[in-house]
DSSP file (Angstrom, degrees, kcal/mol; ACC not computed):
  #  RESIDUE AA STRUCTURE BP1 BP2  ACC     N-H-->O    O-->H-N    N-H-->O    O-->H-N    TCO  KAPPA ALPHA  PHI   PSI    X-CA   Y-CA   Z-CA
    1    1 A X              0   0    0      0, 0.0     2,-0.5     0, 0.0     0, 0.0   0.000 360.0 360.0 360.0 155.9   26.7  -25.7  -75.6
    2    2 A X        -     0   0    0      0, 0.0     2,-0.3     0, 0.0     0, 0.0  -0.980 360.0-142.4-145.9 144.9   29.5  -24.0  -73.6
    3    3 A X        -     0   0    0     -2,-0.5     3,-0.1     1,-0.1     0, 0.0  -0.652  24.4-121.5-103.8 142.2   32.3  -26.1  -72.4
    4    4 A X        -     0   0    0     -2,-0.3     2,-0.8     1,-0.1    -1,-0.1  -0.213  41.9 -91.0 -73.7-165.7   33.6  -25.0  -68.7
    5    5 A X        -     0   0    0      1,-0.0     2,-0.2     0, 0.0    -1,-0.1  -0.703  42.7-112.1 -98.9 135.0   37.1  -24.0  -68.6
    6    6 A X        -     0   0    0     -2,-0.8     2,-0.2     1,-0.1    -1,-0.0  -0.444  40.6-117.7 -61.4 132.9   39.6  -26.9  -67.8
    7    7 A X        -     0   0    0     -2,-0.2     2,-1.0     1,-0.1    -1,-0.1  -0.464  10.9-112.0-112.7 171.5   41.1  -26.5  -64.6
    8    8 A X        -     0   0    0     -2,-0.2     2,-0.3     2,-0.0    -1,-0.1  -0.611  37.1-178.7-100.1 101.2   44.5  -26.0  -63.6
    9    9 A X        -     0   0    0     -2,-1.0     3,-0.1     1,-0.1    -1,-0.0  -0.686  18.2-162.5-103.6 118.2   45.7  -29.4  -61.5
   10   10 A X  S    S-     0   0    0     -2,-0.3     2,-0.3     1,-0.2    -1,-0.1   0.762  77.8  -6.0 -86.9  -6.7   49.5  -29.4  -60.0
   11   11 A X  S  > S-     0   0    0      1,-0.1     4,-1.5     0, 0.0     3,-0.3  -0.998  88.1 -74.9-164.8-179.2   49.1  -33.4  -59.6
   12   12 A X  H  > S+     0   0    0     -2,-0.3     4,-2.0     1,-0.2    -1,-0.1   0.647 120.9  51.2 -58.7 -22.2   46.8  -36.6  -59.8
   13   13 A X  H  > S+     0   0    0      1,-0.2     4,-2.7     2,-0.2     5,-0.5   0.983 115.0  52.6 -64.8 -50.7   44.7  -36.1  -56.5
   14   14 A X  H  > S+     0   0    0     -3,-0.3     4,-2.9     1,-0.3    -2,-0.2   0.884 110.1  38.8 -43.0 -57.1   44.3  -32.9  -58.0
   15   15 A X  H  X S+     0   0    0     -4,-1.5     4,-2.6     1,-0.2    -1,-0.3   0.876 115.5  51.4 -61.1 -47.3   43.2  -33.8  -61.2
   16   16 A X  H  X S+     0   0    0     -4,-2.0     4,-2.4     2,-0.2     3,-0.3   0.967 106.1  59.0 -49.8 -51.0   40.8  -36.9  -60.0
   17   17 A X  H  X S+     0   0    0     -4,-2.7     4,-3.1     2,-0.3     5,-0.3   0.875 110.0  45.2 -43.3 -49.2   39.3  -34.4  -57.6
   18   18 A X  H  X S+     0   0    0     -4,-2.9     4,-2.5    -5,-0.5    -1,-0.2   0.923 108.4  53.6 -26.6 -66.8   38.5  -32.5  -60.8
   19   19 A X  H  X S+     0   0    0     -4,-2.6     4,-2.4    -3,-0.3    -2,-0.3   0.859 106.1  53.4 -70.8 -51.6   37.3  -35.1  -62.4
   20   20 A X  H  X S+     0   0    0     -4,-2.4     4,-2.3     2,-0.2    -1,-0.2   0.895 105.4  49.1 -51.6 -54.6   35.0  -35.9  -59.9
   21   21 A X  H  X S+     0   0    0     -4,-3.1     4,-1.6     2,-0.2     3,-0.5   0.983 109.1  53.9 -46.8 -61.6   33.3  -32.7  -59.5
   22   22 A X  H  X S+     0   0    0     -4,-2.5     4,-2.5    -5,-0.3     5,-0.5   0.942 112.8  44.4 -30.0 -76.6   32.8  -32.6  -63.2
   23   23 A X  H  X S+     0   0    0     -4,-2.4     4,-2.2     1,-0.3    -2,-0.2   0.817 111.0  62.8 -43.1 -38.9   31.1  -36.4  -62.9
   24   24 A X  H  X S+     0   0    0     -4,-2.3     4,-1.4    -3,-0.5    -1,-0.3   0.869 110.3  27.8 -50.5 -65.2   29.3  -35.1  -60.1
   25   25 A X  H  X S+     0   0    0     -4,-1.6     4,-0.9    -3,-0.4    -1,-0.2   0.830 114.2  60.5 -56.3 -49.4   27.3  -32.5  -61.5
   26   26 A X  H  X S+     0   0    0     -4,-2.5     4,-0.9    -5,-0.2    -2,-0.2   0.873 105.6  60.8 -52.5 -36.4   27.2  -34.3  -65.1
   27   27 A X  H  X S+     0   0    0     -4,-2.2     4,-3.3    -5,-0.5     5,-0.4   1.000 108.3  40.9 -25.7 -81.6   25.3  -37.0  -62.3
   28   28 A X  H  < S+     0   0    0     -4,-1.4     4,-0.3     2,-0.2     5,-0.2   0.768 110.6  49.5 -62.1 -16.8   22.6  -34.5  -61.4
   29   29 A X  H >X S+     0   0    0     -4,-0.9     3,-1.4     1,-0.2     4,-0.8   0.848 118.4  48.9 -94.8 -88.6   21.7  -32.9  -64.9
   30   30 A X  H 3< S+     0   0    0     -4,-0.9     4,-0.4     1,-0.4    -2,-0.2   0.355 114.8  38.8 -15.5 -46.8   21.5  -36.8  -65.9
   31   31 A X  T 3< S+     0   0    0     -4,-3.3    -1,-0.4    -5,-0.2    -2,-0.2   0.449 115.9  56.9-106.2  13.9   19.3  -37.9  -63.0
   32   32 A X  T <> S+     0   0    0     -3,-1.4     4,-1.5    -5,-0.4    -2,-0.2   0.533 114.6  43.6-100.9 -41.1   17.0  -34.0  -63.4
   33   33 A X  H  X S+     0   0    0     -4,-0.8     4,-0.7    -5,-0.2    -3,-0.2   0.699 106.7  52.7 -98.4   2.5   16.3  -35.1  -67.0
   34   34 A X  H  > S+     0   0    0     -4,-0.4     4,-2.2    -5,-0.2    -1,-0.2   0.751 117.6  43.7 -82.1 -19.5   15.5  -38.7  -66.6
   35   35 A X  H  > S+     0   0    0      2,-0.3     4,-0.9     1,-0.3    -2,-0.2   0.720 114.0  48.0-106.4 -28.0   13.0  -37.4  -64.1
   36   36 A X  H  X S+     0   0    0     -4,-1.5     4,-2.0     2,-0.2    -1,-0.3   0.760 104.5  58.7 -49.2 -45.0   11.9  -34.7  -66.2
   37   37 A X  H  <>S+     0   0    0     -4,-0.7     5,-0.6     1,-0.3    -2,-0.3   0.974 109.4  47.0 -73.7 -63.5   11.6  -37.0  -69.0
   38   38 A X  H ><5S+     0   0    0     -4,-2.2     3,-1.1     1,-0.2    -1,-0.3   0.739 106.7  57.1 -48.5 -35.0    9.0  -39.0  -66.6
   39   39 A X  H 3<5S+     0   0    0     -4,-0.9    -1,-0.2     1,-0.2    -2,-0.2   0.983 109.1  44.1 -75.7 -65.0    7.1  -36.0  -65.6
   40   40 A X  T 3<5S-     0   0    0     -4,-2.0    -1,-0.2     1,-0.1    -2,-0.2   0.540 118.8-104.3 -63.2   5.1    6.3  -35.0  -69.0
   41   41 A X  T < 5S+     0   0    0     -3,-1.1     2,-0.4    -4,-0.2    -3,-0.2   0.846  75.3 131.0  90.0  30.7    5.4  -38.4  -70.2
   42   42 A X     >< +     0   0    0     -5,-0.6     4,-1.4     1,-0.2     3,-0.4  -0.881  16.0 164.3-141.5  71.6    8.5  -39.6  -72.3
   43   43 A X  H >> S+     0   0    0     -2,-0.4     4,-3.9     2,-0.2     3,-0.7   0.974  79.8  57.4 -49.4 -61.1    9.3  -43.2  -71.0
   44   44 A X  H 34 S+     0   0    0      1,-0.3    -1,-0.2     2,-0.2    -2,-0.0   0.585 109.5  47.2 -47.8 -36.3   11.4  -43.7  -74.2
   45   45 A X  H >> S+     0   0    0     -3,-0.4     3,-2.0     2,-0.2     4,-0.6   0.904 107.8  48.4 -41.2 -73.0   13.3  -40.7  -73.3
   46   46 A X  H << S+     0   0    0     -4,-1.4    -2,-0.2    -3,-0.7    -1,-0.1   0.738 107.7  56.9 -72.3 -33.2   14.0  -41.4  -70.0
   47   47 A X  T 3< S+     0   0    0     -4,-3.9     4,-0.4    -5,-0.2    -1,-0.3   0.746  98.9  63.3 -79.5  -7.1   15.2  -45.0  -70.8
   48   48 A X  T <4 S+     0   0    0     -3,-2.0     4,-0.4    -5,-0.2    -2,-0.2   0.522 107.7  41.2 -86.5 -10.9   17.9  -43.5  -73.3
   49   49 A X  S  X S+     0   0    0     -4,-0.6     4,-0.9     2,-0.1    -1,-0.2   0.131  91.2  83.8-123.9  36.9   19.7  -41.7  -70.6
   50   50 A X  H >> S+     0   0    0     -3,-0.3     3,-2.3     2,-0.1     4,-1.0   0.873  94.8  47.3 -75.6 -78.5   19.5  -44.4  -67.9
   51   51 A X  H >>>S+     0   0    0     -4,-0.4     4,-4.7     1,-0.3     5,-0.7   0.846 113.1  49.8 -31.5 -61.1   22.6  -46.1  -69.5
   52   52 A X  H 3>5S+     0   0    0     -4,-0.4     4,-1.0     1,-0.3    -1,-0.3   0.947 118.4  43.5 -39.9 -50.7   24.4  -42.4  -69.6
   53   53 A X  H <X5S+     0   0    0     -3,-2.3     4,-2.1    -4,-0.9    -1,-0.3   0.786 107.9  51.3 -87.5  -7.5   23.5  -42.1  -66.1
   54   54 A X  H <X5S+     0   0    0     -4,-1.0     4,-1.9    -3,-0.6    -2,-0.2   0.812 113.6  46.2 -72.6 -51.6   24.3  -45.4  -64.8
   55   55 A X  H  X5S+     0   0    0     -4,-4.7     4,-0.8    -5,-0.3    -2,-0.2   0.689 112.1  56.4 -75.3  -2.8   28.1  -45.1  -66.4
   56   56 A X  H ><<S+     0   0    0     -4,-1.0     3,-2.9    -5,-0.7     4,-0.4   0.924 110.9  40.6 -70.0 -68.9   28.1  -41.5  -64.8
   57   57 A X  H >X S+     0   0    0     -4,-2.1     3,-1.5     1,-0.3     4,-0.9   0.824 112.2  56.1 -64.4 -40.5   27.4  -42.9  -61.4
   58   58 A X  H 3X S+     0   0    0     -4,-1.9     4,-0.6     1,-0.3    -1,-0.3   0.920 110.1  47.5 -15.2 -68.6   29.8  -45.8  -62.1
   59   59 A X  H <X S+     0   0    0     -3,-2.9     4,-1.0    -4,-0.8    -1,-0.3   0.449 107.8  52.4 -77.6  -2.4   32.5  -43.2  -62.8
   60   60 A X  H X> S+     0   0    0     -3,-1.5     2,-1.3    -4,-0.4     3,-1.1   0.756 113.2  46.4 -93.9 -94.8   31.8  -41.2  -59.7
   61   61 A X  H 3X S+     0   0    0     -4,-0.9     4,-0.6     1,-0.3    -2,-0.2   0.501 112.3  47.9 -24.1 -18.4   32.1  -44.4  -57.6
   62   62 A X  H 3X S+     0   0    0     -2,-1.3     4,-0.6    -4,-0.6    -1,-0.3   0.888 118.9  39.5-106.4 -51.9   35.4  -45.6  -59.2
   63   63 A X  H <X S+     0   0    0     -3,-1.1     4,-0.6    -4,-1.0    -2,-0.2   0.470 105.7  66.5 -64.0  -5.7   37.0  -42.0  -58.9
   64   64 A X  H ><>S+     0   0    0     -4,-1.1     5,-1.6     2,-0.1     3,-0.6   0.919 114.7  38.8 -77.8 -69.3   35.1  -41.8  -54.9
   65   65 A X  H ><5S+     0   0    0     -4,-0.6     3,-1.1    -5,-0.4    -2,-0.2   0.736 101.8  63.1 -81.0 -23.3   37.9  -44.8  -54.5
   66   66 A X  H 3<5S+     0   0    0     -4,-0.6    -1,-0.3     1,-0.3    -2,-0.1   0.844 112.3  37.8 -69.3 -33.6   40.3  -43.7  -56.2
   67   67 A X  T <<5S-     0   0    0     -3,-0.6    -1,-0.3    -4,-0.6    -2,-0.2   0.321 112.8-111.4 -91.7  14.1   40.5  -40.8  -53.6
   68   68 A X  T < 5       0   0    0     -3,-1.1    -3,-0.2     1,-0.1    -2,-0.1   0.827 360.0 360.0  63.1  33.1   39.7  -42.7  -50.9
   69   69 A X      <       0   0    0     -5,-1.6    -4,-0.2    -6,-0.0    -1,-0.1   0.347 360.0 360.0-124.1 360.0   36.3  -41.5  -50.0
């Protein structure tokens, strides 16, 4: 696993904005493997990372407000 590099924020919009991209993307790999999960026939799967993606999207929407978007 390879962790990106942390990026360099001079204040809190920055940093939420950050934060947001990160949730954003972590979003899509989350809603590419539930759907994955389904194609290949793996219900069980796909129902262990609903929660994950449901508190991703959560966290997109709560930082989305924070910034006023």
């Amino acid at each position: 696993m390879q962790v990106p590099p942390v990026p360099d924020c001079p204040d809190g919009a920055a940093a939420l904005k950050a934060d947001l991209d990160l949730e954003e993307r972590q979003l899509q790999r989350y809603r590419d493997r539930v759907a994955e999960a389904g194609e290949l026939g793996l219900p069980d799967v796909a129902e262990a990372l609903r929660p994950l993606l449901e508190q991703t999207q959560d966290h997109v929407i709560d930082l989305r407000d924070a910034l006023g978007r």
